[in-house]
N, C-alpha and C positions, 0 to 999 in steps of 0.2 A: 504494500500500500504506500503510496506517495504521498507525501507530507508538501502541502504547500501554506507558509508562513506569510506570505503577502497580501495584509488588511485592502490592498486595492483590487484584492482579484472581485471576481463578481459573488455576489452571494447569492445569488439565484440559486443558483446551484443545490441541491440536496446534499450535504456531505455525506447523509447516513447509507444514500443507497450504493458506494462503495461496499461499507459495512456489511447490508444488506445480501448484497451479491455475495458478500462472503462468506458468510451464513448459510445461504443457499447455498453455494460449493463446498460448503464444510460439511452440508446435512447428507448432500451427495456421493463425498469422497469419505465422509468420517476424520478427516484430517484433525480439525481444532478442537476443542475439547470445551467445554460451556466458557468455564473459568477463563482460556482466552480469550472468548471470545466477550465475555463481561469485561476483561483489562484492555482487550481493543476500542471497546466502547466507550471504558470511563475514558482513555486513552484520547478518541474523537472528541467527546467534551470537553476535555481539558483545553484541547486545539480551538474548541471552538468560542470558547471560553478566553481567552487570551486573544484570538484574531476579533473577539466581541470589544474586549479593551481597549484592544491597539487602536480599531475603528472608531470608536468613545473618542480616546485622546486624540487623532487627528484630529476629529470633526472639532473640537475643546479649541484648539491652537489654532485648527482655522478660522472659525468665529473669532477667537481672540484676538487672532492678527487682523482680520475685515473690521471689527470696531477700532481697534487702534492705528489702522490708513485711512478710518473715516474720521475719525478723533482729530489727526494729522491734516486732513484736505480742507475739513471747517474751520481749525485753527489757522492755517494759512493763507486760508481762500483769499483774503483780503491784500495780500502780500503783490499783485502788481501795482493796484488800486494804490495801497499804501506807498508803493515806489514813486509812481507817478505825484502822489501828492508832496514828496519829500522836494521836489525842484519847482513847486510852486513856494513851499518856504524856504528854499535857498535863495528865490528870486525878489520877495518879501524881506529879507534877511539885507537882503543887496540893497534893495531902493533904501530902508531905514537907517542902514550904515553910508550910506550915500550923501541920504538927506541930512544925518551927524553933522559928517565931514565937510559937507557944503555950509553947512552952520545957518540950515532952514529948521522953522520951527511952524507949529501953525497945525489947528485941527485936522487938514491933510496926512500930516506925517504923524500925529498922533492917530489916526484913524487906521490906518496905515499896524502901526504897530499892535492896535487893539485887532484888527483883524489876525494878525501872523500871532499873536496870544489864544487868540481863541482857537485858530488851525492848528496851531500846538496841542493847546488844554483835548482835544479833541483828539487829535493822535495816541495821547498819552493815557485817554480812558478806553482806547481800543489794544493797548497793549505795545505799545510805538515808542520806544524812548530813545531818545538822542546819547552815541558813547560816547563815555567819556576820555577826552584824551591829552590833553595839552598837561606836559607836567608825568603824566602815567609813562610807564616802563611801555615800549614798544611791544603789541602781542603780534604780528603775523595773523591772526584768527578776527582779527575786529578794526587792525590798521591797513593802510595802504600805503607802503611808503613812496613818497615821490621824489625826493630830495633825503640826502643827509652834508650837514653842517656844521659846523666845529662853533660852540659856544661855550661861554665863562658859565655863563646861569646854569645850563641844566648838561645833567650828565652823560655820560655816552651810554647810546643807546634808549635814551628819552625823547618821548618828542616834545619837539620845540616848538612846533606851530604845527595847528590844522587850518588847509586852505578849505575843506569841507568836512564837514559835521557827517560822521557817520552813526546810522540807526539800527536798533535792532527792533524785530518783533517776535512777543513773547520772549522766545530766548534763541531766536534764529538772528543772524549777523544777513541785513537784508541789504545794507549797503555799507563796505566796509569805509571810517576816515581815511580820507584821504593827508596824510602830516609830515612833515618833515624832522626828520630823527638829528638828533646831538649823535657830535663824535667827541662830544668832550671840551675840556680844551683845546682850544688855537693855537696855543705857544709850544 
């Protein structure tokens, strides 16, 4: 009798009328004797008993994993949406550092600001928060380096300046800072 172990075969199949047939050729030949033919049996159960398990635990871990890629695709789903909104506030970001520097003042560039506060506060209650990087230790995993620089202030391998603010959502790295790293001192 052949033993097949693999939970994917079909279960259609009757197992017992192997058995069955054996039974009958054992009642015709006299070959087997009851007693084996009972440890053949519990024997078949056991088998079936175990391929019932194994099938159990697939189907467990497949479920498992479908809620946990579905868990993943609604936590994310928002992440181009999210992207695209990240260079309306860099652009936001620009005109109020613009209108600083220009040394304009005036309900405009106040409106201005109050808008890029509230498209933030909004980012941040969907799970969006800006890295943090100016001063932190260089990570590869959340920086982009574009430049490195030799400065007094900060130390090697620190960045010295971000030209863009990078974001995470939840806790995925959805656009990494883009900063320029210390090499140290200059001297």
């Amino acid at each position: 009798m052949s033993e097949n172990t693999n939970p994917k075969e079909d279960l259609t199949n009757d197992p017992f009328d192997s058995v069955l047939e054996q039974m009958e050729a054992s009642d015709q030949s006299g070959d087997e004797s009851p007693e084996q033919l009972v440890d053949m049996l519990e024997q078949q159960v056991a088998d079936l008993r175990d391929r019932e398990l194994k099938a159990q635990a697939e189907l467990e871990n497949f479920r498992k994993r479908l809620l946990r890629d579905t868990e993943q695709q609604l936590r994310y789903a928002s992440s181009n949406l999210v992207r695209d909104m990240l260079d309306v506030v860099d652009n936001l970001n620009r005109a109020t550092e613009s209108a600083q520097k220009a040394g304009e003042s005036g309900n405009l560039v106040e409106g201005v600001k109050l808008v890029l506060h509230q498209l933030t506060g909004v980012l941040e209650k969907h799970h969006c928060k800006p890295i943090p990087g100016l001063g932190k230790p260089f990570d590869p995993n959340i920086h982009q380096a574009i430049a490195q620089q030799p400065s007094n202030e900060y130390a090697a391998g620190v960045v010295m300046m971000e030209t863009s603010v990078g974001y995470t959502l939840h806790d995925r790295v959805i656009r990494p800072s883009m900063v320029i790293v210390s090499t140290g001192s200059g001297s």
